[in-house]
N, C-alpha and C positions, 0 to 999 in steps of 0.2 A: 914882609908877610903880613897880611889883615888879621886884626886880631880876633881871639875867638872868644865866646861869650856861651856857657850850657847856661840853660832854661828850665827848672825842674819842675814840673808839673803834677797837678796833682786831681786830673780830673776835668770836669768841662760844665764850670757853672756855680756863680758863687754860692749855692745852701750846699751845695755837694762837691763842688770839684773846683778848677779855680777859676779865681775872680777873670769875668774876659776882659773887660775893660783893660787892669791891671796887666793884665798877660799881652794882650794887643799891644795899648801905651807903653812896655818896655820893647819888645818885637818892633816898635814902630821906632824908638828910639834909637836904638842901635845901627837899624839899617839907613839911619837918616845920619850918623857919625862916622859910616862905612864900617862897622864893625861886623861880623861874622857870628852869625850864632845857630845852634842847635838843641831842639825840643828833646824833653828825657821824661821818662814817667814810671811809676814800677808798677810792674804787669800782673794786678792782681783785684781781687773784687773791690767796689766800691764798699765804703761802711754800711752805706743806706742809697738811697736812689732817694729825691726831694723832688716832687713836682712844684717847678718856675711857677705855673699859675695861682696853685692855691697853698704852697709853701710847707704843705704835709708831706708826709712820709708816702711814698707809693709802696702798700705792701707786694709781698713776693716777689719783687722783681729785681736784679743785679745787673750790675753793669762793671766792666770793665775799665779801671782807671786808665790803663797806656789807648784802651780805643776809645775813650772820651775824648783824653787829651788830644790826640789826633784828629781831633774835629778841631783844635783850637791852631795845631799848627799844620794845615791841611794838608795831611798826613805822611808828612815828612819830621820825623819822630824814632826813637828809638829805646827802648826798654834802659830802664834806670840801671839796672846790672851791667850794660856795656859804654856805660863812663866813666872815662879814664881821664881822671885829672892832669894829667902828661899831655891830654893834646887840646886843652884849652885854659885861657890865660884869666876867667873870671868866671864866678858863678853866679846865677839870680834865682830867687824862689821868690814867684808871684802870691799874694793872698789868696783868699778864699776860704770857705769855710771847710774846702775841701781837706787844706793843709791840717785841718784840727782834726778832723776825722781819719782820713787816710795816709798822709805823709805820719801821721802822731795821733796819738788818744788824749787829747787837750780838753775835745771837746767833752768827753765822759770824765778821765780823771783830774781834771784840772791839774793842779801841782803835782799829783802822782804819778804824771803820763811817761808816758816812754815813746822814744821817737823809732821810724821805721830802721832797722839795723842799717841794710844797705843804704840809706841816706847819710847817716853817721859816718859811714866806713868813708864814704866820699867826700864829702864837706870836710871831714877830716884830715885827709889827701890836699884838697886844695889849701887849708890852715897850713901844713906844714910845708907848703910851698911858697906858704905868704904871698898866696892868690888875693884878689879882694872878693867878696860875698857880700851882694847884696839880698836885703828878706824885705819883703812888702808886706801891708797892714798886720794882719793876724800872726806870720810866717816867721817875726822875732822869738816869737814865744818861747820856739823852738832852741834857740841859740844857747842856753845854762845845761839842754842834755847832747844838746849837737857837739857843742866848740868847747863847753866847761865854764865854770864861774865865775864872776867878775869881768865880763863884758856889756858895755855899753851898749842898749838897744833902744827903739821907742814903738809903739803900738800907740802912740797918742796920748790920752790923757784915762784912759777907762781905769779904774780904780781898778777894779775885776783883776783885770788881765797884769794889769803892771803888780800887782798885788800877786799877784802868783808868779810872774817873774824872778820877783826878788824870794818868796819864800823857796825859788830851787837854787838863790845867791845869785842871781843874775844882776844887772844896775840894770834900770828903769829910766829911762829921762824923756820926762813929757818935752811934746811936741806940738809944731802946729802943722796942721794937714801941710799947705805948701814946702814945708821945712824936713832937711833929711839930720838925721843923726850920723857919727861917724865917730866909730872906736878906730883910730890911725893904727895905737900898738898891733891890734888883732885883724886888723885892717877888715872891720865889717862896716857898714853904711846899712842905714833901714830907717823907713819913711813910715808915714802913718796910712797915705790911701786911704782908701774905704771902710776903714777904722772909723774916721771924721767926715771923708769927701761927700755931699751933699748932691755934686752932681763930678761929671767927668772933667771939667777944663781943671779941678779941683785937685781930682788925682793928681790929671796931667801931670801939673807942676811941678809934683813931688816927686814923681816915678822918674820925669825928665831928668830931676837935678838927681836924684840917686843915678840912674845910667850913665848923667853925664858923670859924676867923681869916681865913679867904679872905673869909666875911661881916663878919667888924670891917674890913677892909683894903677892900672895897669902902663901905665907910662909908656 
């Protein structure tokens, strides 16, 4: 049986939702290993709406994260609530800066943040399956309130962010853009992407080599 791979999303667009690059390059990945995989999102308002152009805040306006993210997996997609770690063998969460606003409140509380519930209850699910997870650029952050303390992640080198890692007890290990990190015990993998990536062949690399070992570790 083809293995299967969830997607979790978080919007459509890296100031607000997730990064496409990153979301494409692991989608693109997978299907190029024969692996199986499926778009997830949770169905509720965006933090803010960012206009791509001029990188402001568009007031008054909302948008829905799960019909964002369906623009990214054209529209084959399904609400975050109906993921059931039982019927797939690994997980991945794309960057963006969506993931700090609406998967998590990173972007407001930094070290204080709290991550989306029904995210936790899942990711959690796949840990005690000793699934593999992998998280892209920004999306580690998350892992000291996701998975618990004492896990190896990398977001690159940003003082900021690694800095707030470790003060939730998380380990921190700088990275270079092409390069993936890999806690075996807790069996996570997380790359730097667009943390660093300057342009896409950059990501690429890193996104690549993370899908590929998330594929050895699902063996």
């Amino acid at each position: 049986m083809t293995k299967q791979v969830a997607v979790i999303l978080a919007g459509c667009g890296v100031y607000d939702g997730s990064e496409i690059y990153e979301t494409t390059l692991t989608l693109l990945r997978l299907d190029q290993l024969g692996i199986g995989y499926h778009c997830f999102a949770p169905d509720m308002d965006q933090h803010q709406v960012i206009n791509h152009v001029t990188q402001q805040t568009t007031q008054g306006e909302t948008r829905n994260v799960l019909e964002e993210s369906a623009r990214l997996a054209r529209g084959d997609i399904s609400p975050l609530s109906e993921l059931d770690a039982g019927n797939f063998d690994a997980v991945i969460v794309p960057g963006g800066f969506g993931v700090a606003q609406n998967l998590c409140d990173f972007a407001v509380q930094g070290d204080n943040m709290q991550v989306l519930e029904p995210l936790k209850e899942v990711l959690e699910a796949f840990r005690e399956d000793a699934k593999p997870i992998g998280l892209i650029c920004i999306a580690p952050v998350m892992v000291p309130r996701l998975l618990g303390e004492g896990i190896a992640v990398t977001i690159g080198h940003d003082p900021g962010v690694a800095g707030a890692i470790s003060a939730m007890g998380g380990l921190h290990r700088s990275c270079g853009v092409e390069e993936i990190v890999v806690d075996f015990e807790n069996r996570v993998v997380t790359t730097p992407a667009y943390m660093l990536a300057t342009r896409i062949s950059e990501a690429a690399t890193g996104v690549f080599k993370l899908v590929e070992r998330i594929d050895e570790m699902m063996g």
